[in-house]
BAFI-3210 file (N, C-alpha, C; in Angstrom, 3 decimals, decimal comma, padded with zeros to 6 digits):
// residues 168
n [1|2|3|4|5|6|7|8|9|10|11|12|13|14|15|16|17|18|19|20|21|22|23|24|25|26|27|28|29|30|31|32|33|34|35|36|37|38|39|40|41|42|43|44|45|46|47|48|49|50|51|52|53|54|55|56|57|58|59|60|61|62|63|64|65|66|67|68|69|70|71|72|73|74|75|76|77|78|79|80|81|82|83|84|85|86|87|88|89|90|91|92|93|94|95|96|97|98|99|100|101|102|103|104|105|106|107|108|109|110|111|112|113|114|115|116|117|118|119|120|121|122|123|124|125|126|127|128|129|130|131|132|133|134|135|136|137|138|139|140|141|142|143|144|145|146|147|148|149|150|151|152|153|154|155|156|157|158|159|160|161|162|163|164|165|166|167|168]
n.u [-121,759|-124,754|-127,531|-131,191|-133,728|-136,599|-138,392|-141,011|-143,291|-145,769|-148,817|-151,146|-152,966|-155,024|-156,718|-158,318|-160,385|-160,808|-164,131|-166,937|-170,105|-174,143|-177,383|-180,528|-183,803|-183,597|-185,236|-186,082|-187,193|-189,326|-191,636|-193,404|-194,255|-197,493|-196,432|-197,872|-200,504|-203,154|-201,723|-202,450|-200,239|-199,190|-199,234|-199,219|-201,457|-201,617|-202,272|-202,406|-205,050|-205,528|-204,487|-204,771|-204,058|-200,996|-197,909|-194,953|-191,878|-189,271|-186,566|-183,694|-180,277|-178,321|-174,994|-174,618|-174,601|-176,744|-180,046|-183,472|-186,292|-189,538|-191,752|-194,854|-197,006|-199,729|-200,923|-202,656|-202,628|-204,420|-206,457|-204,842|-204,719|-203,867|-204,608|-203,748|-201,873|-198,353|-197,006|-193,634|-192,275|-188,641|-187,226|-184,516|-183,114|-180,956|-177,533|-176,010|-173,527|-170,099|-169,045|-167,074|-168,006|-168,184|-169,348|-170,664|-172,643|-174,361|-177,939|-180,720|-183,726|-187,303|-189,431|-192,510|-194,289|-197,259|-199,326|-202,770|-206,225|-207,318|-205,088|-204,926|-206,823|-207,102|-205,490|-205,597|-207,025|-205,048|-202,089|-199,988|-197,049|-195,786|-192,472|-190,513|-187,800|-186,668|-184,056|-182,012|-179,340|-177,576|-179,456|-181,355|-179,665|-178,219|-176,097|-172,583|-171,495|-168,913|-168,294|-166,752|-164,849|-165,476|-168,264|-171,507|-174,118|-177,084|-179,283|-183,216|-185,592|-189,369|-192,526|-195,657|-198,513|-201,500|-203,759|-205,834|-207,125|-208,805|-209,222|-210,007]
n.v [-148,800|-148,495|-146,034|-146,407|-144,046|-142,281|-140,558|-137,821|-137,005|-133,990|-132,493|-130,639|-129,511|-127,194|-126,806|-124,311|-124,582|-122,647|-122,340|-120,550|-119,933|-120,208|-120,410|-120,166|-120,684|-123,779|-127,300|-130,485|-133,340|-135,913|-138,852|-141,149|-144,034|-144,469|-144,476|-144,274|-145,321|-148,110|-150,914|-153,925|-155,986|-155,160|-155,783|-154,396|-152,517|-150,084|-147,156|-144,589|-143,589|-143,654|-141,027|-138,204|-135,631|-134,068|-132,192|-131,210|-129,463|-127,487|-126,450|-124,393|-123,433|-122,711|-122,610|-122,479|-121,470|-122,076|-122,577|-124,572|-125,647|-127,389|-129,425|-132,038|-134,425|-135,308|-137,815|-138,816|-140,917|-141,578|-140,125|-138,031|-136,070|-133,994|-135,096|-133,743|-131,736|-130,556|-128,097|-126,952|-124,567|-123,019|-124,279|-124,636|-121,636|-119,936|-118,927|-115,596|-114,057|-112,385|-109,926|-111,868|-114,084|-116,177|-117,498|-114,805|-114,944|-117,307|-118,166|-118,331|-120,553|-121,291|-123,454|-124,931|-128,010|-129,016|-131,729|-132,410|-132,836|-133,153|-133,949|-136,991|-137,641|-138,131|-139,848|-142,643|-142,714|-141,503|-142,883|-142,336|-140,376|-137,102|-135,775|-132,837|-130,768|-127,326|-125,208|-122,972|-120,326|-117,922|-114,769|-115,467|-116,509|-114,660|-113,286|-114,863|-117,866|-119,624|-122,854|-124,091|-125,764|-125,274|-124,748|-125,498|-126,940|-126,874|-128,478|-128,917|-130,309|-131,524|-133,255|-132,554|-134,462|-135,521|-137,906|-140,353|-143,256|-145,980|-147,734|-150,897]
n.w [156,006|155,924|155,925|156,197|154,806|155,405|153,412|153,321|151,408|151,672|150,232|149,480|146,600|144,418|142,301|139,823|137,604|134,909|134,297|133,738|133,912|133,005|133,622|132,576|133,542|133,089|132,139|133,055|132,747|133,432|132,782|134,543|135,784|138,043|141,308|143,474|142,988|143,955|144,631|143,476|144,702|146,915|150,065|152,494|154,962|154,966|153,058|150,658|150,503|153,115|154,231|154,554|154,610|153,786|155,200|154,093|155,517|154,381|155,363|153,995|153,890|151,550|149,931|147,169|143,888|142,937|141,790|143,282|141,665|141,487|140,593|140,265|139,166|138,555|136,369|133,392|131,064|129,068|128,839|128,624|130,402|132,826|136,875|138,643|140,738|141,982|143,030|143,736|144,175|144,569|146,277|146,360|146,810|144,486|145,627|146,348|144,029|143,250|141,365|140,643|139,923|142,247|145,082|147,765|149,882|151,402|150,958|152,711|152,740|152,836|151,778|151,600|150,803|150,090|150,509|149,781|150,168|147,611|146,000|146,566|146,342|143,972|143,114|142,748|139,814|137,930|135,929|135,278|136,806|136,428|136,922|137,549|137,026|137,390|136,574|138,092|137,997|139,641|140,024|137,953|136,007|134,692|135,537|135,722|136,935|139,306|140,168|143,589|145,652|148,454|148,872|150,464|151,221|153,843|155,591|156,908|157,401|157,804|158,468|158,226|159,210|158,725|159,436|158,337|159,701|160,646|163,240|164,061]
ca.u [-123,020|-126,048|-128,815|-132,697|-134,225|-137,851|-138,998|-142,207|-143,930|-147,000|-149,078|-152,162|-153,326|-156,384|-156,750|-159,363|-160,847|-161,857|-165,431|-167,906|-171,343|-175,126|-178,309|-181,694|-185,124|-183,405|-185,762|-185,515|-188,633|-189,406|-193,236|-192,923|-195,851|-197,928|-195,779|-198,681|-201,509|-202,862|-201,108|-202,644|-199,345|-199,152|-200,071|-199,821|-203,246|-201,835|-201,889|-202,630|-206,496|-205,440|-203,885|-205,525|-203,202|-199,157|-197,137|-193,597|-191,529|-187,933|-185,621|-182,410|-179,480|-178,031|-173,911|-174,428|-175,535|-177,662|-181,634|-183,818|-187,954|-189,770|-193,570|-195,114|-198,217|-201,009|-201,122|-204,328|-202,026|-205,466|-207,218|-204,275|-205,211|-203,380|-205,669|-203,709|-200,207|-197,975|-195,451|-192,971|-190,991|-187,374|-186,501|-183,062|-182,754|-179,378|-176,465|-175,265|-172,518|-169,791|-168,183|-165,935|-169,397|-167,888|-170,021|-170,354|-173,583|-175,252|-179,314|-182,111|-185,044|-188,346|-190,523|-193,751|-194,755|-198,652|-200,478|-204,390|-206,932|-207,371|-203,911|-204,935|-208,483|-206,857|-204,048|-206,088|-207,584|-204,064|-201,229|-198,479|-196,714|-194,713|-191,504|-190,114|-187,296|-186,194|-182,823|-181,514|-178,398|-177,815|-180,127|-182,167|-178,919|-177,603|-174,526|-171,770|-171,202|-168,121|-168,188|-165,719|-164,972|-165,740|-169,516|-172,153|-175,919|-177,393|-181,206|-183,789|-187,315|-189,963|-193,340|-197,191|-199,360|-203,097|-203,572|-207,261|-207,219|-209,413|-209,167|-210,778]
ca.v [-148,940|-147,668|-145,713|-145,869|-142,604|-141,920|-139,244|-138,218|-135,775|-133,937|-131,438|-130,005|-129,038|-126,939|-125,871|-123,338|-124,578|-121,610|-122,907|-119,910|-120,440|-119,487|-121,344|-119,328|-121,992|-125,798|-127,784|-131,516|-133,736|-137,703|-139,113|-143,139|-144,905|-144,150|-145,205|-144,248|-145,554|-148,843|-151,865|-155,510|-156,602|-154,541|-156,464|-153,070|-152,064|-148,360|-146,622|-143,267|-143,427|-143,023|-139,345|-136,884|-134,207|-134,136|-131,414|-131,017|-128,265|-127,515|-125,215|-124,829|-122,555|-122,883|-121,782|-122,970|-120,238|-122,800|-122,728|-125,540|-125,898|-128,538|-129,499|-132,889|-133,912|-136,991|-137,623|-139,797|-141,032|-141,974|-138,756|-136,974|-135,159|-133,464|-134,459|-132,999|-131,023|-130,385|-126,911|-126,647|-123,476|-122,605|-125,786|-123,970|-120,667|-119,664|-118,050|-114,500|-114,116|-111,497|-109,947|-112,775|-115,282|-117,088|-116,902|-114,313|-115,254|-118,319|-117,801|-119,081|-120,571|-122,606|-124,260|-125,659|-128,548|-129,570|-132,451|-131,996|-134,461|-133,543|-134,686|-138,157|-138,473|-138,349|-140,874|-143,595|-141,932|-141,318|-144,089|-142,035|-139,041|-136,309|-135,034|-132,027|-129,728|-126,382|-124,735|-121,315|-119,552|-116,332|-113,687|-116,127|-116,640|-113,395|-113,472|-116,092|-118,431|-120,806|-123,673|-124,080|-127,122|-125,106|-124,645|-126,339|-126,815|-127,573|-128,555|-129,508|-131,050|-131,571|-133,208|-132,624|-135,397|-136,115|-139,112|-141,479|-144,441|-147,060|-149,017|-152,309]
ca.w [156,668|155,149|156,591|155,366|155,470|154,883|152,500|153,033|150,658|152,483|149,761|148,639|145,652|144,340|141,054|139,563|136,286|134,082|133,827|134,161|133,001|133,587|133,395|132,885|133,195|131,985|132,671|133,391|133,719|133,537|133,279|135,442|136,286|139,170|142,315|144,469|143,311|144,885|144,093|144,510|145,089|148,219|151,316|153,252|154,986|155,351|151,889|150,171|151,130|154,775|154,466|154,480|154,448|154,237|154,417|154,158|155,086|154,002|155,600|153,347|153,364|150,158|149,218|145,756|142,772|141,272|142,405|141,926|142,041|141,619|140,459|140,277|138,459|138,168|134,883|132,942|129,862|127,974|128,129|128,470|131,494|134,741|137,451|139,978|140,492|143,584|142,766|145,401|143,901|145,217|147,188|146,756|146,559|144,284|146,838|145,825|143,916|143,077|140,456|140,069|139,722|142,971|146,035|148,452|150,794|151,410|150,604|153,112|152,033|153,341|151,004|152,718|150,077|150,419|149,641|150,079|149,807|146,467|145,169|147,355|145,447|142,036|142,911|141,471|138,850|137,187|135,610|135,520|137,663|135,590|137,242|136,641|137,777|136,628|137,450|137,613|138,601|140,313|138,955|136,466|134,263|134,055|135,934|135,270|138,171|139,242|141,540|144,204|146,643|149,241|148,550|151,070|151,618|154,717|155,388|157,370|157,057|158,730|158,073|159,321|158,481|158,984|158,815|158,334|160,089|161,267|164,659|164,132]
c.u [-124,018|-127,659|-130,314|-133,196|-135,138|-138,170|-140,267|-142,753|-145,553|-147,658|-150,305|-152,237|-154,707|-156,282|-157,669|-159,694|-161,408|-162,735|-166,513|-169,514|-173,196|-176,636|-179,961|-182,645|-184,575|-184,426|-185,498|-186,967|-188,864|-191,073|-192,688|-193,804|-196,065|-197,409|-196,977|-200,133|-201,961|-202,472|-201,787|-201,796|-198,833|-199,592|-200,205|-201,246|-203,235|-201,667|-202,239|-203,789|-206,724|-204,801|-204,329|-205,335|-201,738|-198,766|-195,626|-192,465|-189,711|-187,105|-184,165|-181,148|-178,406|-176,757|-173,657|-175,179|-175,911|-178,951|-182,354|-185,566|-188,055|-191,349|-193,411|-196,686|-198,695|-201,217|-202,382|-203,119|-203,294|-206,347|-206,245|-204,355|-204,134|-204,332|-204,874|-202,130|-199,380|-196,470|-195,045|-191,453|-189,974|-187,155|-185,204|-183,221|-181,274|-178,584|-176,146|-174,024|-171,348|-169,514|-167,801|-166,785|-168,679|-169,257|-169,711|-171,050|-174,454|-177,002|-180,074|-183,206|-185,709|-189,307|-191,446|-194,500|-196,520|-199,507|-201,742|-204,894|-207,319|-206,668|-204,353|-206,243|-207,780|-205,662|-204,654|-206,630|-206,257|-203,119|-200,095|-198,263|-195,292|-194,271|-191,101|-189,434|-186,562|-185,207|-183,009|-180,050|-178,994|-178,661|-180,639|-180,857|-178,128|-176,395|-173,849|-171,769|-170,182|-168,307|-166,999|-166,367|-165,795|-167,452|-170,321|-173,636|-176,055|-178,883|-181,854|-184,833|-188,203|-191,429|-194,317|-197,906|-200,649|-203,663|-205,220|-207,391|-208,073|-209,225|-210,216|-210,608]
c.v [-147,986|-147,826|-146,077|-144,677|-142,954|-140,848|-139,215|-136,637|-135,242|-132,396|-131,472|-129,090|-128,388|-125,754|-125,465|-123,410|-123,116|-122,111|-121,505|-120,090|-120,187|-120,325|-120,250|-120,475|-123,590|-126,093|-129,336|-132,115|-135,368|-137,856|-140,965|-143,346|-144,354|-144,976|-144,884|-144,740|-147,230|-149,772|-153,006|-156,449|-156,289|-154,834|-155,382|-152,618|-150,266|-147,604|-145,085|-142,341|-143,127|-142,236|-138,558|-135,202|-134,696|-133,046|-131,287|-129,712|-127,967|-126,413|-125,646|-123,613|-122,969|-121,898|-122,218|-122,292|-120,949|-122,988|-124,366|-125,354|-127,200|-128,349|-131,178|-133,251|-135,423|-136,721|-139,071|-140,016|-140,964|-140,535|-137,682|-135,305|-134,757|-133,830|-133,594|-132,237|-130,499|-129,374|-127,084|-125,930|-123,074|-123,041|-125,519|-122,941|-120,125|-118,693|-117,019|-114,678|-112,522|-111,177|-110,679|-114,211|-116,199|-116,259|-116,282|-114,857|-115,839|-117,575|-118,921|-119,248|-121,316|-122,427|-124,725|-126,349|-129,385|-130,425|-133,118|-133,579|-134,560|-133,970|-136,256|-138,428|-138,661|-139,450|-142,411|-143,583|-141,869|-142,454|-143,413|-140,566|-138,117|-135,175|-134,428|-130,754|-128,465|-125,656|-123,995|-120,816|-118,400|-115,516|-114,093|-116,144|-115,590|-112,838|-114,741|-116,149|-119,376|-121,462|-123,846|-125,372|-126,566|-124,807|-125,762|-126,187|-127,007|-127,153|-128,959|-129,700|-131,682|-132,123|-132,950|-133,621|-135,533|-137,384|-139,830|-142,530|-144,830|-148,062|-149,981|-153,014]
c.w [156,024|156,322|156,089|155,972|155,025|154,472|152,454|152,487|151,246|150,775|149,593|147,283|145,545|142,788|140,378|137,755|135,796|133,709|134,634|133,719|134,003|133,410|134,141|132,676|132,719|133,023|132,385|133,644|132,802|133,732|133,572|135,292|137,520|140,487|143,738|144,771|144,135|144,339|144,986|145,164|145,945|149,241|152,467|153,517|154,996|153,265|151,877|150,853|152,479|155,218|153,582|153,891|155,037|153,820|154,846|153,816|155,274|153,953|154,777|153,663|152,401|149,607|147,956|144,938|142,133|142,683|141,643|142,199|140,945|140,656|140,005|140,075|138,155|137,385|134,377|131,815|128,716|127,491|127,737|129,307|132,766|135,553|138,742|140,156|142,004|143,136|144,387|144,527|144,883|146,129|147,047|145,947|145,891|145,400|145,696|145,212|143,335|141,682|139,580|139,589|140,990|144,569|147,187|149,998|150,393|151,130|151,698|152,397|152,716|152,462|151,894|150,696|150,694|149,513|150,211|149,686|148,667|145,847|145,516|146,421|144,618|142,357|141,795|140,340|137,830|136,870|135,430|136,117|136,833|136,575|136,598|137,402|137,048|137,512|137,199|138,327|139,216|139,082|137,759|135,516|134,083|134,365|135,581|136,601|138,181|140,545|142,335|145,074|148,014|150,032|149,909|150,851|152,817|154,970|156,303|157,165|157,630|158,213|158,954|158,181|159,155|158,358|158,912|158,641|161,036|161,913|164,720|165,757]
res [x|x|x|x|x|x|x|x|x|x|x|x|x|x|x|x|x|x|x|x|x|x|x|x|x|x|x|x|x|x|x|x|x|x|x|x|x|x|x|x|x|x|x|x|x|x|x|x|x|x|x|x|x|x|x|x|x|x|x|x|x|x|x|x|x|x|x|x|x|x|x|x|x|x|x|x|x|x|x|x|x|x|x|x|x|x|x|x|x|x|x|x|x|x|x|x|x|x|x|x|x|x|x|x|x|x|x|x|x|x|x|x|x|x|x|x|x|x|x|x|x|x|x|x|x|x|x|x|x|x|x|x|x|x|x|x|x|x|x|x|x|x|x|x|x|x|x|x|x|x|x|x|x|x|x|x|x|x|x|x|x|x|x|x|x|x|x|x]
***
């Protein structure tokens, strides 16, 4: 007579690449077409022209030793012009790290991103919008940093808007 048994193997694993490494200013940046200006193919009556003012503000705490900022920019391709630009520096603040480049303490941060009515005049005025993000580690680069699984972000965001509209 023969039994069946079940063998059941239960484990974890977690293994620690030697990957240390540091990152002072990369930057990263894309010019599109203008996704804001007005489009005839937009049957929408609410557009650009009816805000006034937006701002958006971005609480982060941040267990990851990599920072990031931001900027964003109305571009004229023909003249070759900026008309308008929207920085929103240290949208993540890098987390501390030790010794060992692993992290010790998460980093708070709030960004408050603003866009005026002058970014909103120049929307039509411009044909394309140049993205553009620049990293950093701990301490601009100057420490080594390693990632771990255990790493998180967590965020919140919030907008204020003023808005221009007309009740027909």
């Amino acid at each position: 007579m023969f039994r069946k048994h079940k063998i059941q193997f239960i484990g974890n694993l977690e293994v620690e690449v030697p990957l240390e490494f540091s990152i002072n200013n990369i930057q990263f940046a894309d010019t599109i077409d203008n996704f804001f200006s007005d489009n005839s193919d937009n049957n929408s009556s609410f557009g650009p022209d009816n805000l006034k003012y937006l701002k958006t503000v971005i609480d982060v705490e941040n267990g990851f030793p990599l920072g990031i900022s931001m900027n964003m920019s109305l571009y004229d391709s023909k003249t070759k012009i900026k008309k308008s630009t929207i920085n929103a520096t240290d949208i993540l603040k890098p987390a501390a790290v030790g010794a060992n480049g692993k992290v010790t303490t998460s980093t708070k941060s709030t960004t408050s991103i603003e866009v005026t009515d002058t970014f909103w005049n120049a929307i039509n005025s411009a044909d394309k919008v140049i993205i553009s993000f620049t990293l950093n580690t701990t301490d601009n680069g100057t420490k080594n940093v390693k990632i771990y699984s255990d790493y998180k972000i967590s965020f919140n965001m919030s907008f204020v808007v003023k808005p221009d509209i007309s009740l027909n």
